[in-house]
N, C-alpha and C positions, 0 to 999 in steps of 0.2 A: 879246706882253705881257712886260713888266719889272720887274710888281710882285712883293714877295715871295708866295713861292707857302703857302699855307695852308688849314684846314680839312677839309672830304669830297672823295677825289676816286675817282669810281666809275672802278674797273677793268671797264671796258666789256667787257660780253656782243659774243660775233661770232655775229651770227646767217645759217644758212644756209641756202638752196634746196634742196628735195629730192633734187637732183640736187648737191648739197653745194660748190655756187659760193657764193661770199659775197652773201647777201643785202644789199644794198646799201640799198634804200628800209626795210629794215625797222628797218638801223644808223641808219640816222639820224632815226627816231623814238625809239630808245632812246636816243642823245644827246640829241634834244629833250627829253625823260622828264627824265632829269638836271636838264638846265641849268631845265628849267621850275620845277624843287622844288627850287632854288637850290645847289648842289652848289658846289664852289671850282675844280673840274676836272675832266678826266674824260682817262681812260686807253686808246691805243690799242693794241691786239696785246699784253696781259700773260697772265697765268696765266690768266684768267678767261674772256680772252676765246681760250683755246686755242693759244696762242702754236707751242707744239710740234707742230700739226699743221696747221700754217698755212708754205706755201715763201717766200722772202723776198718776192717779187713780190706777192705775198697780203699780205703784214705791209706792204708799201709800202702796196698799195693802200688800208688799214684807214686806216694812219696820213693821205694824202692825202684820203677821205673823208671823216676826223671832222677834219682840221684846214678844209678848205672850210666843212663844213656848220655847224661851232663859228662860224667867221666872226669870231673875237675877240671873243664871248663870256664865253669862259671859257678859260685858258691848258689845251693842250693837251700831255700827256705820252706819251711813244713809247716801248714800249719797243724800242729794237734792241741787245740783247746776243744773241748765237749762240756757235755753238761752234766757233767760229776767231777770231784777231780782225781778219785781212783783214775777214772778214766783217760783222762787228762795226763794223769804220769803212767799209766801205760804205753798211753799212743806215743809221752816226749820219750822216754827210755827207747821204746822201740825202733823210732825214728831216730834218734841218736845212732843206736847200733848200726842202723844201714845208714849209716855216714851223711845225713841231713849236717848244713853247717849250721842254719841257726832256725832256732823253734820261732812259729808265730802263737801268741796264743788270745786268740777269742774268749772272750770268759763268757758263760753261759747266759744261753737266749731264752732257754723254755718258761723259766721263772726266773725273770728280773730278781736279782738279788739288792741289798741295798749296796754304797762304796764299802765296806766294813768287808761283809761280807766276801765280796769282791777280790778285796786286797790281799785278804785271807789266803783265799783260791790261790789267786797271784804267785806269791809268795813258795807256799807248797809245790806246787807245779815247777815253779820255776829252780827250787832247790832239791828239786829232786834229779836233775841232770846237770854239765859240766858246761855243757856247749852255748852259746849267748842266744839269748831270749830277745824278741821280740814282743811288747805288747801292742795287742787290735784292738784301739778305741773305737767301736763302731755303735756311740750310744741309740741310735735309732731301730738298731735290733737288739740290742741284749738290755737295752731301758737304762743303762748304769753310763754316767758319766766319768772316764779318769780324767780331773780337770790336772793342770801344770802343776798345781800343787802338789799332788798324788802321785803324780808319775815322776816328777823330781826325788820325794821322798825313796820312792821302791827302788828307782837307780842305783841311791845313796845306799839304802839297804843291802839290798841283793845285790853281786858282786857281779854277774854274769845276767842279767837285766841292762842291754846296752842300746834298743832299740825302743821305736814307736811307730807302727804306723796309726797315723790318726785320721781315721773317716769320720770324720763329727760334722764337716763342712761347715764346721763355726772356724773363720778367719781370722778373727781374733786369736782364738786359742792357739791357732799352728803358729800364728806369729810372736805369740806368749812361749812356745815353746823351742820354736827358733831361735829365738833369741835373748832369753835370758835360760833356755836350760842346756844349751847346746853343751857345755861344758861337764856334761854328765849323760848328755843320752841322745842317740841321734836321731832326728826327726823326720819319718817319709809320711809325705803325706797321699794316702786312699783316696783323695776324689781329683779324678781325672780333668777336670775341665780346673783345676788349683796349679797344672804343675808348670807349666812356663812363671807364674808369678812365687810361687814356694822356692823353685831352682833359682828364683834373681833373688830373691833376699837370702837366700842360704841356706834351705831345707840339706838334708843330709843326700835326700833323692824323692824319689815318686813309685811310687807300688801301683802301675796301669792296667785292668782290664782291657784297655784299648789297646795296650801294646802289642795283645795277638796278632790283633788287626793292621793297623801302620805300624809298626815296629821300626824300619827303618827312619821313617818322619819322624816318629818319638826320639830316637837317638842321635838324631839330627840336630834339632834342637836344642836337647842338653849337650850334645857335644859346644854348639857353641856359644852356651851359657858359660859352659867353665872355661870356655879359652877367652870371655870377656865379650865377646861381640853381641851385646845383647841385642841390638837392632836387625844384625841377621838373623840373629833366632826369633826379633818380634815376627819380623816375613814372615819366616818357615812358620810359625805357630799361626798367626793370620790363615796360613794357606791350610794347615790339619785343623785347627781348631772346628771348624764347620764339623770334621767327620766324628771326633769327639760329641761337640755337641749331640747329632745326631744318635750317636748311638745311647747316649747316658736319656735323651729326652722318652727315649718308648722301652719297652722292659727291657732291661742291660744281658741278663745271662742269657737270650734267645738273640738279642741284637750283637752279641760277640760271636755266636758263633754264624749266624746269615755273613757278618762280614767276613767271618775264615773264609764260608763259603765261596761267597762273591770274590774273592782275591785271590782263590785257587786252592783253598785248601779245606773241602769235606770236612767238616766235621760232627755230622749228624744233627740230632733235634733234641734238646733239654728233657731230663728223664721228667717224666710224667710224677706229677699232675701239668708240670709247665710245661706251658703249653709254645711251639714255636709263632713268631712274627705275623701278624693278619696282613692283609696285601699292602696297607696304606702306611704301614709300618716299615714294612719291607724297601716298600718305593721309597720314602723317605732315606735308610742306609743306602741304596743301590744310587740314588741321584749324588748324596754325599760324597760317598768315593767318585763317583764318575768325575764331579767337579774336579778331585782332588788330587786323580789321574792326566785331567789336563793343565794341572801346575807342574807336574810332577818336577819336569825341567829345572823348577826354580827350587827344588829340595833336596838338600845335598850338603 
């Protein structure tokens, strides 16, 4: 796909066998889930989907799975940033060949690099394949801030650098990038509980972990931010935001997938050492939705 990339695009759950191989038939009902409640894309091998405890042959595999079973559907996002960048333009060539539309790339967590360094990575990585790049600001893991200034620049630079998702959950900055870089790079913004107020002033879209979960309520919403009705979409968000909250307030990658659970769709327990939800954890997503199932009516 070629079109400009826009709106929800679920950071895909990896759901796995008890024996903690990658469930394979379960991934791609949770892509169908998606793409069925209208989503703009959907995410293979990111933070959500356990990226860090996934070997690159495993992150191949994710990304070949969900680009097959999408079938050109819905443009499909990979992430392969690691912590080298041999590895790095490995994993992006690779996933380019099986037909990924656009790379996300994480730049390395294990040692904090400094910006220099960083942009360096960037750069290489992202010049080493054709297909448009996505950068993941997620300074809280990889230690390295890409402030607007930096991220404007690499746009400018790199020709196929067209993207940002920013998890910084500094507000400022998404709205520093919204709106004076828009005109070079489009802005999704990573933290879930940001995206009804990102989608009113103009973000490009929102990259949800939670969209495993409501997925139809997420697309809900945005559908009627962009037809204008922002007061319907306050409702609708009023009525999910609870389940949002909920799931970001206790550990997120065992709380995405108890909600697959709870809303019918198995998807096993977060490969070890992580550990799944304790009871008062669980209670908390199980009441959320319950609420959020008797609004249901008013989401739509």
């Amino acid at each position: 796909m070629s079109k400009e990339l826009r709106g929800v695009l679920t950071a895909l759950s990896t759901p796995f066998n008890p024996d903690e191989t990658i469930d394979v038939a379960t991934l791609r009902q949770i892509v169908d889930r998606s793409i069925d409640a209208g989503v703009d894309g959907v995410v293979a091998a990111g933070s959500t989907g356990e990226v860090g405890a996934l070997s690159s042959e495993e992150r191949l595999l994710l990304i070949k799975t969900v680009v097959e079973h999408t079938n050109g559907r819905v443009p499909v996002i990979a992430n392969t940033g690691a912590t080298s960048t041999a590895e790095a333009i490995r994993l992006s060539k690779a996933a380019e060949q099986l037909g990924a539309d656009v790379l996300m790339l994480i730049t390395p967590y294990y040692e904090p690099l400094s910006l220099e360094e960083t942009v360096t990575y960037i750069k290489d990585v992202a010049r080493s394949v054709s297909i448009p790049v996505m950068l993941y600001n997620i300074p809280p893991v990889t230690g390295v801030n890409l402030d607007p200034a930096t991220v404007r620049a690499l746009a400018e630079e790199v020709e196929n650098i067209l993207y940002i998702k920013d998890s910084s959950a500094n507000w400022e900055q998404a709205l520093q990038l919204i709106h004076h870089h828009s005109d070079v790079i489009g802005t999704f913004i990573g933290w879930d509980a940001y995206l009804y107020s990102a989608l009113a002033e103009g973000a490009a879209g929102v990259m949800a972990g939670t969209a495993n979960v409501v997925p139809d309520e997420i697309v809900a919403v945005t559908k009627r931010i962009a037809e204008g009705d922002l007061a319907g979409a306050r409702e609708l968000w009023n009525a999910v935001y609870p389940v949002i909250d909920a799931l970001l307030t206790v550990p997120f990658i065992p709380a995405v997938k108890a909600g697959l659970t709870l809303t019918g769709l198995p998807a096993g327990s977060p490969r070890r050492p992580t550990a799944g939800l304790d009871a008062d954890d669980l209670a908390k997503v199980e009441q959320a939705l319950a609420k959020l199932s008797s609004l249901k009516q008013n989401i739509g």
